[in-house]
DRENPA-3360 file (N, C-alpha, C; in nm, 2 decimals, always signed):
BEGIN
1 = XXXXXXXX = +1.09/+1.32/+1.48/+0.98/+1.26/+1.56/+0.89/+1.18/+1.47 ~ +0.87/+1.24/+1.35/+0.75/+1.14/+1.26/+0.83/+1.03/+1.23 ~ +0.94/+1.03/+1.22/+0.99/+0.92/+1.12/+0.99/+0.79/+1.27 ~ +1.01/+0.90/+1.39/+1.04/+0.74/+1.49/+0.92/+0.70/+1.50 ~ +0.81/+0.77/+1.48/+0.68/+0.71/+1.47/+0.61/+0.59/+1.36 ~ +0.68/+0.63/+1.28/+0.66/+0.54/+1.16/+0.75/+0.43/+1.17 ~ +0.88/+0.42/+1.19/+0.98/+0.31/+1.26/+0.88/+0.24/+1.35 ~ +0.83/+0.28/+1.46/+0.78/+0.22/+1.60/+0.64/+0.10/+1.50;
9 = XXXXXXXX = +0.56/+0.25/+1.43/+0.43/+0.12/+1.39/+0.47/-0.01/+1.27 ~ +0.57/+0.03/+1.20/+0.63/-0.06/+1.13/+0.71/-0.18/+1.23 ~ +0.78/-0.19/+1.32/+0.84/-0.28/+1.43/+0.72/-0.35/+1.49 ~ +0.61/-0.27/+1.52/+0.47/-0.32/+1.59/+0.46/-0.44/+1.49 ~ +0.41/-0.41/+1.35/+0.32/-0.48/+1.28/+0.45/-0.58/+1.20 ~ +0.56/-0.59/+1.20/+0.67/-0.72/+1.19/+0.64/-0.77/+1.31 ~ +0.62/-0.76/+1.43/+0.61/-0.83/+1.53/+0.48/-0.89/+1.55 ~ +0.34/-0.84/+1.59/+0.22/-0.85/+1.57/+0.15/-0.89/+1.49;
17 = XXXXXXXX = +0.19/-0.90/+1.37/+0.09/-0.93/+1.24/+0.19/-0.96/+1.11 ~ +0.30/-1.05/+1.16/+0.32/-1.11/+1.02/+0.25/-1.21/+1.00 ~ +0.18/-1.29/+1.06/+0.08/-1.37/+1.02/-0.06/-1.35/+0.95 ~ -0.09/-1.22/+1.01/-0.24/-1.15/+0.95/-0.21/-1.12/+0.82 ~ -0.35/-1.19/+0.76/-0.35/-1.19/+0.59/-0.52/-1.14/+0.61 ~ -0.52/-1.04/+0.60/-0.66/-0.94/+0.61/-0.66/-0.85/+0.50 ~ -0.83/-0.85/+0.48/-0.79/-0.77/+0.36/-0.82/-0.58/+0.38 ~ -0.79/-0.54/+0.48/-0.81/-0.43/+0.55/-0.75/-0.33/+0.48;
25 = XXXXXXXX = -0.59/-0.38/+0.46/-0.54/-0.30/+0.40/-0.57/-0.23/+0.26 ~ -0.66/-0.34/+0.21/-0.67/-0.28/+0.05/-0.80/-0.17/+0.07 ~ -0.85/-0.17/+0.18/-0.96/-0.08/+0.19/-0.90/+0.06/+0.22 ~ -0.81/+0.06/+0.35/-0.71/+0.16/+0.38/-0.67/+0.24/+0.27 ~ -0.58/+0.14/+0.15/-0.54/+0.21/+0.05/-0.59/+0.30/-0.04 ~ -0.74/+0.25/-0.08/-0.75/+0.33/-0.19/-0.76/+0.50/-0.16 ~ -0.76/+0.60/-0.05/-0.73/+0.75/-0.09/-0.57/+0.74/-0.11 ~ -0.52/+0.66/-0.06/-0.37/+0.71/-0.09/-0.32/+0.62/-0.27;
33 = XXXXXXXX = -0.38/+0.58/-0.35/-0.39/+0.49/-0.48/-0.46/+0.65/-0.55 ~ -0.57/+0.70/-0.49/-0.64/+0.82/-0.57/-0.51/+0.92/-0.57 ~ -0.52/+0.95/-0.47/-0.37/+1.10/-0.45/-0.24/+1.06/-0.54 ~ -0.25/+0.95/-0.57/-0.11/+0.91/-0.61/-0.10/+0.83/-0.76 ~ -0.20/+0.85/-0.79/-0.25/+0.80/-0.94/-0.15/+0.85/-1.03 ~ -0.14/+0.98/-1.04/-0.07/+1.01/-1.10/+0.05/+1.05/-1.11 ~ +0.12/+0.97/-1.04/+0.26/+0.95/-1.04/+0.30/+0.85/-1.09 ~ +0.43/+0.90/-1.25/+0.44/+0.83/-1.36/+0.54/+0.69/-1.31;
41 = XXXXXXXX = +0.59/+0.75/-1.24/+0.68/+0.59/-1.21/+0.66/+0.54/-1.13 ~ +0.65/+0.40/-1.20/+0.58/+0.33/-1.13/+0.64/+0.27/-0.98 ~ +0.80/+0.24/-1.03/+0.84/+0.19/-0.87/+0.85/+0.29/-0.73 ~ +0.83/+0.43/-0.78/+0.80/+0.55/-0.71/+0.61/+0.48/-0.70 ~ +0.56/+0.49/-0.77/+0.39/+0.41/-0.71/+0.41/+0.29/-0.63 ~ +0.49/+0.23/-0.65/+0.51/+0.11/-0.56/+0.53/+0.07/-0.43 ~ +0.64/+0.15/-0.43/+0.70/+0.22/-0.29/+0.64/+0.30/-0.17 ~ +0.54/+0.42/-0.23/+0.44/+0.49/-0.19/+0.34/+0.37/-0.12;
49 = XXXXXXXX = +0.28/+0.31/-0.17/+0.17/+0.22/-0.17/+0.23/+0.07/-0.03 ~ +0.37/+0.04/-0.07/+0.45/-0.04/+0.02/+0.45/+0.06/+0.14 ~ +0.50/+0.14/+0.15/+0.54/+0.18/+0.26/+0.41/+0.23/+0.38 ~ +0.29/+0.26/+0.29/+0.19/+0.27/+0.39/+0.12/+0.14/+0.43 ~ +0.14/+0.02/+0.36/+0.06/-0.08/+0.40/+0.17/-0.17/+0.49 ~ +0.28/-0.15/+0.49/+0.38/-0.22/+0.60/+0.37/-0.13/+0.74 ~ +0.28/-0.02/+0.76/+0.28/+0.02/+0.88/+0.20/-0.09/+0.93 ~ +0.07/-0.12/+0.86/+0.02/-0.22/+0.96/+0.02/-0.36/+0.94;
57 = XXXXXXXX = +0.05/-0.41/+0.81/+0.09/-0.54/+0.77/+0.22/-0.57/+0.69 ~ +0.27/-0.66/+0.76/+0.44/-0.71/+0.77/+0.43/-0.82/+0.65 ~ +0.33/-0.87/+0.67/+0.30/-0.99/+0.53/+0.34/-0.97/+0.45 ~ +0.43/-1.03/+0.36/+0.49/-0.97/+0.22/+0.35/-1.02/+0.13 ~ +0.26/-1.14/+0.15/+0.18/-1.16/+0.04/+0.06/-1.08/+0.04 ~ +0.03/-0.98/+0.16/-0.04/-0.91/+0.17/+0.01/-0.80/+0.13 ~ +0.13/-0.74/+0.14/+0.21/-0.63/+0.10/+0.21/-0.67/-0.08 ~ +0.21/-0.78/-0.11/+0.25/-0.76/-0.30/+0.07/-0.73/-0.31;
65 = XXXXXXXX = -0.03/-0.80/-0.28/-0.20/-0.81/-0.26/-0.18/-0.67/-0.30 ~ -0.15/-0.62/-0.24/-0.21/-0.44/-0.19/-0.13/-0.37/-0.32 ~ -0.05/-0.42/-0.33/+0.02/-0.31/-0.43/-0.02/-0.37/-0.60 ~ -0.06/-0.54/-0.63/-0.12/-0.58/-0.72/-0.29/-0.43/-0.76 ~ -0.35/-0.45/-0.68/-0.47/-0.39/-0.66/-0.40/-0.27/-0.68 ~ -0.34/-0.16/-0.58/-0.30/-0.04/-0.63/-0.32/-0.01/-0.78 ~ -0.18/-0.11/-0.82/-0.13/-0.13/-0.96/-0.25/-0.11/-1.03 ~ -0.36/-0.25/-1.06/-0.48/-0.20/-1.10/-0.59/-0.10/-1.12;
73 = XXXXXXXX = -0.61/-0.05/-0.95/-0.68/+0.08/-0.96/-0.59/+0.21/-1.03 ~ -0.44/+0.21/-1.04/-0.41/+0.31/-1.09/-0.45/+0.32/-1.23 ~ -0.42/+0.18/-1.32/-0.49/+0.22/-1.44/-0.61/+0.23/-1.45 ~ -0.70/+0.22/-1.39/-0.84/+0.21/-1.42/-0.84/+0.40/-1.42 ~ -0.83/+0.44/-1.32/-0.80/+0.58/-1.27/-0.76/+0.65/-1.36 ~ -0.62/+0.60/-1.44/-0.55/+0.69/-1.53/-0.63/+0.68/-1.72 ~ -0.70/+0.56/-1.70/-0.78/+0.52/-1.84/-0.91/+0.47/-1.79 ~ -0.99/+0.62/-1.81/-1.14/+0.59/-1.78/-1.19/+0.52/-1.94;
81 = XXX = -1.17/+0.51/-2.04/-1.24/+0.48/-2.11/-1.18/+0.32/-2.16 ~ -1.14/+0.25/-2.09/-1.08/+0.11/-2.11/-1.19/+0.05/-2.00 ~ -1.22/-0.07/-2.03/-1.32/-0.18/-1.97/-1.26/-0.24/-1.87;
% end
């Protein structure tokens, strides 16, 4: 039942909002960038971070946006004492 749920909002937002380039998503993300900071691989970080931002945005330049930023906040997170 979760997964048809997650199918349905993913089908919504390919249909509804491949055009929308908002930056919504990157605000959405960051508790799930905190929870997931420390997970060493990275394309396992990537994935994680993809798959929650294509429930509501289909945009792939919004989808790389979100996972650039991730990318970033994870090292900041994992190296507090770097500038």
């Amino acid at each position: 039942m979760k997964d048809d749920r997650a199918f349905l909002a993913k089908e919504a937002a390919y249909e509804n909002n491949s055009l929308c380039e908002d930056s919504n998503p990157l605000i959405r993300i960051t508790p799930l960038i905190v929870w997931a900071s420390k997970i060493k691989d990275t394309e396992e970080f990537c994935q994680a971070v993809i798959s929650d931002t294509e429930l509501t945005h289909s945009n792939l330049l919004v989808q790389d946006a979100v996972k650039i930023y991730a990318l970033a906040m994870r090292y900041l997170l994992n190296n507090p004492g770097d500038p």
